[in-house]
N, CA, C and O atoms as a Tripos MOL2 file, in Angstrom:
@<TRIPOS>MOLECULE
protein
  188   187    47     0     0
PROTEIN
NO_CHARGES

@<TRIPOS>ATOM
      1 N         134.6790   75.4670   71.9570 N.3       1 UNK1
      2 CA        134.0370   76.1710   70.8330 C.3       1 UNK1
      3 C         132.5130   76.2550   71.0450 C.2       1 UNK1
      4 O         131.8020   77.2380   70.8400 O.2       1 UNK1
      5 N         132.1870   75.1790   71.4440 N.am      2 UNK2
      6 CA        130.5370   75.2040   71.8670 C.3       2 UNK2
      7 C         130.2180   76.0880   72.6420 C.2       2 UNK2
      8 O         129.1350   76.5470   72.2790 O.2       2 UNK2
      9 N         130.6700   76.6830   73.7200 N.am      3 UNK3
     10 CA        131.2830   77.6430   75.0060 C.3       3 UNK3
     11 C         130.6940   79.1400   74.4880 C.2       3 UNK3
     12 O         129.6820   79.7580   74.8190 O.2       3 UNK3
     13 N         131.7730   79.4490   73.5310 N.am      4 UNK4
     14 CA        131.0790   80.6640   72.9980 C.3       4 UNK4
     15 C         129.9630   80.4870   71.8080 C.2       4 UNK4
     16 O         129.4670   81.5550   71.4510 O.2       4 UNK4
     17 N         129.5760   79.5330   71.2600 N.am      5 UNK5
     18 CA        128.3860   79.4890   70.4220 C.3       5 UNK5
     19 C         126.9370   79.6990   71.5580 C.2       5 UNK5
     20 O         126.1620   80.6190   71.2960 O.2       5 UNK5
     21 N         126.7020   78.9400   72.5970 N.am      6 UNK6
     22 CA        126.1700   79.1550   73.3790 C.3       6 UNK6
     23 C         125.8240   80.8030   74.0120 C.2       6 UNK6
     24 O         124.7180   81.3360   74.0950 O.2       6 UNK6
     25 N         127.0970   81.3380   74.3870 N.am      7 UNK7
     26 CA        127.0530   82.7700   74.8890 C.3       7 UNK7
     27 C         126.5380   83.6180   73.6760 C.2       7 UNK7
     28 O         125.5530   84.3480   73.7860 O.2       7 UNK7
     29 N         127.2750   83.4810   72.4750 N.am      8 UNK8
     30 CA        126.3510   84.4680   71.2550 C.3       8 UNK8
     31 C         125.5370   84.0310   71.3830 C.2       8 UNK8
     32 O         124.8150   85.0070   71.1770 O.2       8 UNK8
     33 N         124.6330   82.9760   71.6590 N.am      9 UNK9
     34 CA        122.8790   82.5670   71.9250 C.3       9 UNK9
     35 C         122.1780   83.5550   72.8750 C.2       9 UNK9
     36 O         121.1910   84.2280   72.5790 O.2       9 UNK9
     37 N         122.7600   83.5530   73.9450 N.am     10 UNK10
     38 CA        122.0980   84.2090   74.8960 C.3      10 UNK10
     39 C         122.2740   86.1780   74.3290 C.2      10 UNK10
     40 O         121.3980   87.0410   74.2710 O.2      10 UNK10
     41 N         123.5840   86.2510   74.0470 N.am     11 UNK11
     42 CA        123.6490   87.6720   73.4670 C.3      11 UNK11
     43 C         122.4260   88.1960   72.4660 C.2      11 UNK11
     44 O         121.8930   89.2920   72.6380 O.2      11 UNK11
     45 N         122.0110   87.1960   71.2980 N.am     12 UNK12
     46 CA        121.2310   87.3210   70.6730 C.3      12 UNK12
     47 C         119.2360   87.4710   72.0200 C.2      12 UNK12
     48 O         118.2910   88.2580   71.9700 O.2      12 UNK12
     49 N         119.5090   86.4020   72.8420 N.am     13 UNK13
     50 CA        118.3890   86.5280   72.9120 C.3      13 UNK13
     51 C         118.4480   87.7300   74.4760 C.2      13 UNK13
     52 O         117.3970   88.1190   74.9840 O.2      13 UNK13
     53 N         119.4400   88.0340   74.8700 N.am     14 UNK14
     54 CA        119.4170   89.4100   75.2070 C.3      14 UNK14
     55 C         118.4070   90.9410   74.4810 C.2      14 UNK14
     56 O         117.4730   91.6770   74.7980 O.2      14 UNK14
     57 N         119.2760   90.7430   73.4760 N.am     15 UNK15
     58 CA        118.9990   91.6970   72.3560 C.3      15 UNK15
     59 C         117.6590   91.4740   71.7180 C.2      15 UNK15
     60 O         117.1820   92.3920   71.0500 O.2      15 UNK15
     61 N         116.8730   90.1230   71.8840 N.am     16 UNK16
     62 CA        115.7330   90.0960   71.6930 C.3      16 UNK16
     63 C         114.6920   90.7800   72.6330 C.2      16 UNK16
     64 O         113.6210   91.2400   72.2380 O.2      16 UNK16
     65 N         115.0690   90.7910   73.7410 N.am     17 UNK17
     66 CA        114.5040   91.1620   75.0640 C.3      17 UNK17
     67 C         114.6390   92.5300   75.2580 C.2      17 UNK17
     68 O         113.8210   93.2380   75.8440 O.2      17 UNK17
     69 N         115.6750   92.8880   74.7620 N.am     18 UNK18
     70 CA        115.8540   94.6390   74.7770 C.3      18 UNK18
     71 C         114.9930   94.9070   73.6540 C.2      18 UNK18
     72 O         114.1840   95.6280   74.2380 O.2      18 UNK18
     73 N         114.4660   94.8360   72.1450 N.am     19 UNK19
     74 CA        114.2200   95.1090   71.4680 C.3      19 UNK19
     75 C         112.6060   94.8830   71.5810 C.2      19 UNK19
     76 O         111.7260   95.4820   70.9620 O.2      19 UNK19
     77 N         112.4990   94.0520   72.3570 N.am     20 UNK20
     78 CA        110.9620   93.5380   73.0810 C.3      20 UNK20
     79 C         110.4550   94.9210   73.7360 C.2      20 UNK20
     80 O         109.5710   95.5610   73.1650 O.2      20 UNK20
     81 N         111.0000   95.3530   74.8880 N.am     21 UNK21
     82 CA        110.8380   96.0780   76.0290 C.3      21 UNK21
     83 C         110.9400   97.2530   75.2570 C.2      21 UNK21
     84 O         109.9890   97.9500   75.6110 O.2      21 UNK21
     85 N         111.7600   98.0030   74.1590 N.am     22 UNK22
     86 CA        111.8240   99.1890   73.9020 C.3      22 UNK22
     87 C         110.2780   99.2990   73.1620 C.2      22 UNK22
     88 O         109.4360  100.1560   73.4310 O.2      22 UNK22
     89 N         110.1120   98.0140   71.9930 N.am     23 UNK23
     90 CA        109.0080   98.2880   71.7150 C.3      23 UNK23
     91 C         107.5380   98.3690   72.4880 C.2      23 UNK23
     92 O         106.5590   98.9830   72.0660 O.2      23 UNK23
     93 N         107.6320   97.4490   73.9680 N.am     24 UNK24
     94 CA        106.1680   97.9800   74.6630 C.3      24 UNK24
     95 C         105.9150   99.5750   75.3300 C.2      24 UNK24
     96 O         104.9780  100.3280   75.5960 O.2      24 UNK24
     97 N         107.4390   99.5350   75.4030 N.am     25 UNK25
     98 CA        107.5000  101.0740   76.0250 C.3      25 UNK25
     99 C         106.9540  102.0990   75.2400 C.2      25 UNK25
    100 O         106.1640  102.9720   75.5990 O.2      25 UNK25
    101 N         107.6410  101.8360   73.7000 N.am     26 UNK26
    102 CA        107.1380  102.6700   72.5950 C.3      26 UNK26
    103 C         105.4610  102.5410   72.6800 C.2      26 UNK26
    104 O         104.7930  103.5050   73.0570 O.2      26 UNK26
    105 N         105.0600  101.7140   72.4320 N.am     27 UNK27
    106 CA        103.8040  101.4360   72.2550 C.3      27 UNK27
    107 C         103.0500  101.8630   73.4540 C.2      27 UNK27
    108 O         101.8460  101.8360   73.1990 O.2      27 UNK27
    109 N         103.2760  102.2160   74.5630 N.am     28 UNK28
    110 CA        102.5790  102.6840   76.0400 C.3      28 UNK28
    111 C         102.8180  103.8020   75.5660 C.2      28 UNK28
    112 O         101.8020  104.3440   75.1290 O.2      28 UNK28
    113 N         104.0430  104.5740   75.4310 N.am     29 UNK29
    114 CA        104.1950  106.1460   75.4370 C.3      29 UNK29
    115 C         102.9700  106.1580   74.4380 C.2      29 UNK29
    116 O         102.0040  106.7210   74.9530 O.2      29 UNK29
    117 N         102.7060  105.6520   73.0240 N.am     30 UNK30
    118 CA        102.4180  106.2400   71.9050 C.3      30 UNK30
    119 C         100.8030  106.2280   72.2650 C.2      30 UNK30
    120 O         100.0410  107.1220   71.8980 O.2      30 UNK30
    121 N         100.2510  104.6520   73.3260 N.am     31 UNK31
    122 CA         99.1100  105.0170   73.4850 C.3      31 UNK31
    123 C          98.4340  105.9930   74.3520 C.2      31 UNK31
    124 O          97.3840  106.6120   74.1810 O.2      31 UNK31
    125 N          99.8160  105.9880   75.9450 N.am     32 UNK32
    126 CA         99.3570  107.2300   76.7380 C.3      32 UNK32
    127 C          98.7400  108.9450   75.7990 C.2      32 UNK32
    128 O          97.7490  109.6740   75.8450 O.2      32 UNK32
    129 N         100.2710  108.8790   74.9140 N.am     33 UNK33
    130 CA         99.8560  110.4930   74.2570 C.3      33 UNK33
    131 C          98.6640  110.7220   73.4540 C.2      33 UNK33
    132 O          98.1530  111.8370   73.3470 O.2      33 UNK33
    133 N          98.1640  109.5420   72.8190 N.am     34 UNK34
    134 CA         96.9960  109.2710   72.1660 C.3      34 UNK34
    135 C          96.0460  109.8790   73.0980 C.2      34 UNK34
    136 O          95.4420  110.9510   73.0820 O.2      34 UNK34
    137 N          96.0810  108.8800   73.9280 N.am     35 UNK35
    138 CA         94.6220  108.9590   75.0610 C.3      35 UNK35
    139 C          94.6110  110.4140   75.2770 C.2      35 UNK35
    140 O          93.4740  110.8840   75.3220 O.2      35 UNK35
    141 N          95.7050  111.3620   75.4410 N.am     36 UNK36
    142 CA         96.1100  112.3370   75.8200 C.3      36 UNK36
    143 C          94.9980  113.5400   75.1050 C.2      36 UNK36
    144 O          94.3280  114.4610   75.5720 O.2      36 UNK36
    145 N          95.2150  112.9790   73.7480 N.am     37 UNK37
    146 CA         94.9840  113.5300   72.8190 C.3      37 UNK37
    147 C          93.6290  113.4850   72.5110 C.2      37 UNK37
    148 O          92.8760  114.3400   72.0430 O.2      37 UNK37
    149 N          93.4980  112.6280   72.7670 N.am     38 UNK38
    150 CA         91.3110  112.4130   72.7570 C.3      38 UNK38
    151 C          90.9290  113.4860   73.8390 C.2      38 UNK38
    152 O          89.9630  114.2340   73.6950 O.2      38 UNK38
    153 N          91.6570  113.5040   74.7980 N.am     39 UNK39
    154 CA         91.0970  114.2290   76.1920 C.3      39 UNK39
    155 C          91.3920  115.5280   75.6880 C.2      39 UNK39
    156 O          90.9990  116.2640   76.5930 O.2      39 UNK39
    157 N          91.8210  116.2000   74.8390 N.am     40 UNK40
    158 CA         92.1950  117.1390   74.5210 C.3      40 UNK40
    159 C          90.8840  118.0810   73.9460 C.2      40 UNK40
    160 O          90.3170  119.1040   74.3300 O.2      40 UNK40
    161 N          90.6890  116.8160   72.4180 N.am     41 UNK41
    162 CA         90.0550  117.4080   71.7790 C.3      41 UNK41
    163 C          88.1520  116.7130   72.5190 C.2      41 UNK41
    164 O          87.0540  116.6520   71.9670 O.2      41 UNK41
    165 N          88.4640  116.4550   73.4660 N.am     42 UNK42
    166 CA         87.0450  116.1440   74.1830 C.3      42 UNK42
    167 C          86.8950  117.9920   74.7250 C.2      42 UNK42
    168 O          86.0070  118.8050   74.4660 O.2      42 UNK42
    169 N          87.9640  118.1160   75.4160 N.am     43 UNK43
    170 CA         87.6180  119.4080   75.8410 C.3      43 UNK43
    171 C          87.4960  120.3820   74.8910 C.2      43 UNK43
    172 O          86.9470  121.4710   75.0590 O.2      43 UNK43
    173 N          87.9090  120.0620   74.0930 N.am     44 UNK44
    174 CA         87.9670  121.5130   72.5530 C.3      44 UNK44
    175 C          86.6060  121.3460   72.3210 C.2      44 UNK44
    176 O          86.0580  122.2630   71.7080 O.2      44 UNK44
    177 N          85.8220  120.2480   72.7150 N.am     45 UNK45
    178 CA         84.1520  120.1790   72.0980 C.3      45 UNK45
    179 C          83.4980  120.9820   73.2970 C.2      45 UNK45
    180 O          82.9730  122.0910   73.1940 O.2      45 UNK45
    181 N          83.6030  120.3390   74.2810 N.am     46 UNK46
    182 CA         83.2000  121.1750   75.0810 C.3      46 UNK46
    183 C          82.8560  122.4640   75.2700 C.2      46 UNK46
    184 O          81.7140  122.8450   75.5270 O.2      46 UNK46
    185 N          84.1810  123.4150   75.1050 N.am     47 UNK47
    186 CA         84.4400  124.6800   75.1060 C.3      47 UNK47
    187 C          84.2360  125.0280   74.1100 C.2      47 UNK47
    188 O          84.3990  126.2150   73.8250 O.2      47 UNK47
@<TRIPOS>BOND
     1     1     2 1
     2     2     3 1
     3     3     4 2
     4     3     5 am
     5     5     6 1
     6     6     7 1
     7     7     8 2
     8     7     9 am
     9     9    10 1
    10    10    11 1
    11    11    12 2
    12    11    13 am
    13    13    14 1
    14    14    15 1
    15    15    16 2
    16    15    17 am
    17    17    18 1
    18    18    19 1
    19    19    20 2
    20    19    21 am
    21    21    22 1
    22    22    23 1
    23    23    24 2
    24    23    25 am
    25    25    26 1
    26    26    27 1
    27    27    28 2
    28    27    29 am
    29    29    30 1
    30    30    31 1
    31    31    32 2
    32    31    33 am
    33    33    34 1
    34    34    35 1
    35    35    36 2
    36    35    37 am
    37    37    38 1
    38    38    39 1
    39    39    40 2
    40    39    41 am
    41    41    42 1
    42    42    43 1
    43    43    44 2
    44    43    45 am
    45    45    46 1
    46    46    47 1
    47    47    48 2
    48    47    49 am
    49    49    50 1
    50    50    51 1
    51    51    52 2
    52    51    53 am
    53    53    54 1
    54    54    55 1
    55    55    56 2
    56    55    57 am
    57    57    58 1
    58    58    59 1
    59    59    60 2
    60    59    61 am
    61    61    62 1
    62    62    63 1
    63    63    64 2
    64    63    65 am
    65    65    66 1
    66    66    67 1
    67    67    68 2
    68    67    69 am
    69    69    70 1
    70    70    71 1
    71    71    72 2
    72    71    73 am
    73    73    74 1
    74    74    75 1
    75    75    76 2
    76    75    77 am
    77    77    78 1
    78    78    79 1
    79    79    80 2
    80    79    81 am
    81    81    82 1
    82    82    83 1
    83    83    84 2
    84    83    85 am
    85    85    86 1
    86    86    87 1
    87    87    88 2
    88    87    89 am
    89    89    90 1
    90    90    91 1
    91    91    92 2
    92    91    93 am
    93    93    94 1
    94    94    95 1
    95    95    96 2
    96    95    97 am
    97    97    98 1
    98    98    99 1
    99    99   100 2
   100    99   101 am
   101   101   102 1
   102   102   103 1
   103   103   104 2
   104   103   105 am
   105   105   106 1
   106   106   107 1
   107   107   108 2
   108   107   109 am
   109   109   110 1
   110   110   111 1
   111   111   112 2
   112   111   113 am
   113   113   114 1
   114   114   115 1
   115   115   116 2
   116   115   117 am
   117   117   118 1
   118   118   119 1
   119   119   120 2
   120   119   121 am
   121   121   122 1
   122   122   123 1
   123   123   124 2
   124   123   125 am
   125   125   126 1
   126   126   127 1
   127   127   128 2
   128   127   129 am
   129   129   130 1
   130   130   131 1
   131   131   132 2
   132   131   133 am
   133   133   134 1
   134   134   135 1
   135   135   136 2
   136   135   137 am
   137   137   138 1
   138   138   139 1
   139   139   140 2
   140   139   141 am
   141   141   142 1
   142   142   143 1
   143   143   144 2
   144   143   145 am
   145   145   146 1
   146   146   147 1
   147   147   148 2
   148   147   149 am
   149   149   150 1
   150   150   151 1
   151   151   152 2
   152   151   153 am
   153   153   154 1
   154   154   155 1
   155   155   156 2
   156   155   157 am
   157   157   158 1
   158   158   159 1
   159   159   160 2
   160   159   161 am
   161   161   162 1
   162   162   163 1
   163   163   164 2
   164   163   165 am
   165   165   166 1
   166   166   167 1
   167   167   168 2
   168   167   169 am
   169   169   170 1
   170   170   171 1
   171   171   172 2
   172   171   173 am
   173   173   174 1
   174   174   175 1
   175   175   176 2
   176   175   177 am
   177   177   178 1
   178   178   179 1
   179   179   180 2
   180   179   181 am
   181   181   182 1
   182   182   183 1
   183   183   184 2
   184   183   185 am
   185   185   186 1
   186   186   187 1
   187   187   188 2
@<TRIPOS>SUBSTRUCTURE
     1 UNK1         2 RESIDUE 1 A UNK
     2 UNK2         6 RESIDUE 1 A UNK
     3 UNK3        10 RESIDUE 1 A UNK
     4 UNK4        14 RESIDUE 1 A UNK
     5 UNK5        18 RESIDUE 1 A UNK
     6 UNK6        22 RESIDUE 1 A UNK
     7 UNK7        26 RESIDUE 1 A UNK
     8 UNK8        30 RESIDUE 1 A UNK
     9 UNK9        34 RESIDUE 1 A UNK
    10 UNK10       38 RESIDUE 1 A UNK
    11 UNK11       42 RESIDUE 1 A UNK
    12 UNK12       46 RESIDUE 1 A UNK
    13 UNK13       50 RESIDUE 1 A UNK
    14 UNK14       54 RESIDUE 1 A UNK
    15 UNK15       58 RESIDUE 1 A UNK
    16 UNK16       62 RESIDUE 1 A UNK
    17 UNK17       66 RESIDUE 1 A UNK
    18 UNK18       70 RESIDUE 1 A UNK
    19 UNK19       74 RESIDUE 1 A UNK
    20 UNK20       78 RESIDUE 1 A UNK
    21 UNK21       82 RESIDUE 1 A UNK
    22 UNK22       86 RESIDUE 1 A UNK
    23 UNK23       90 RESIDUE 1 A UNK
    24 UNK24       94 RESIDUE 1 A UNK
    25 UNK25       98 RESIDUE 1 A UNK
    26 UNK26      102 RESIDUE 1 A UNK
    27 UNK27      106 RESIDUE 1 A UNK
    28 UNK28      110 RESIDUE 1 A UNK
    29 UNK29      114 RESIDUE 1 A UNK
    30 UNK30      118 RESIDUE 1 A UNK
    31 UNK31      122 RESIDUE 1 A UNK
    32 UNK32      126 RESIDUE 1 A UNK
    33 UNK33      130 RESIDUE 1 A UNK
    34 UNK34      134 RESIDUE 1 A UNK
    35 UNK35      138 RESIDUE 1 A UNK
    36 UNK36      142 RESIDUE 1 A UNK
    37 UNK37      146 RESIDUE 1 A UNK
    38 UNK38      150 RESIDUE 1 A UNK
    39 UNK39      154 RESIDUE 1 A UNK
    40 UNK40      158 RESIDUE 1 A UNK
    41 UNK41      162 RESIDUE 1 A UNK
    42 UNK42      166 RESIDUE 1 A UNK
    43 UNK43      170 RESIDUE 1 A UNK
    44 UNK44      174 RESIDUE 1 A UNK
    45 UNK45      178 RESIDUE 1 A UNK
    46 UNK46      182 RESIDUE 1 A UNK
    47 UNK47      186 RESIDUE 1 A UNK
């Protein structure tokens, strides 16, 4: 019984680790498009 209490442990901290990683990813995409977006309107001043 301990056997599988153990394995739902690791399942859980699987799922912590996936939920980790989706959010830095999120957070890179969201700052790349940002940055994106400054460079954008840098050039809109420009021109």
């Amino acid at each position: 019984k301990s056997k599988s209490k153990s394995k739902s442990k690791s399942k859980l901290q699987l799922y912590l680790h996936f939920v980790y990683f989706i959010f830095i990813t999120a957070n890179t995409v969201y700052h790349k498009y940002f940055s994106i977006g400054v460079d954008f309107s840098l050039i809109f001043n420009v021109l």
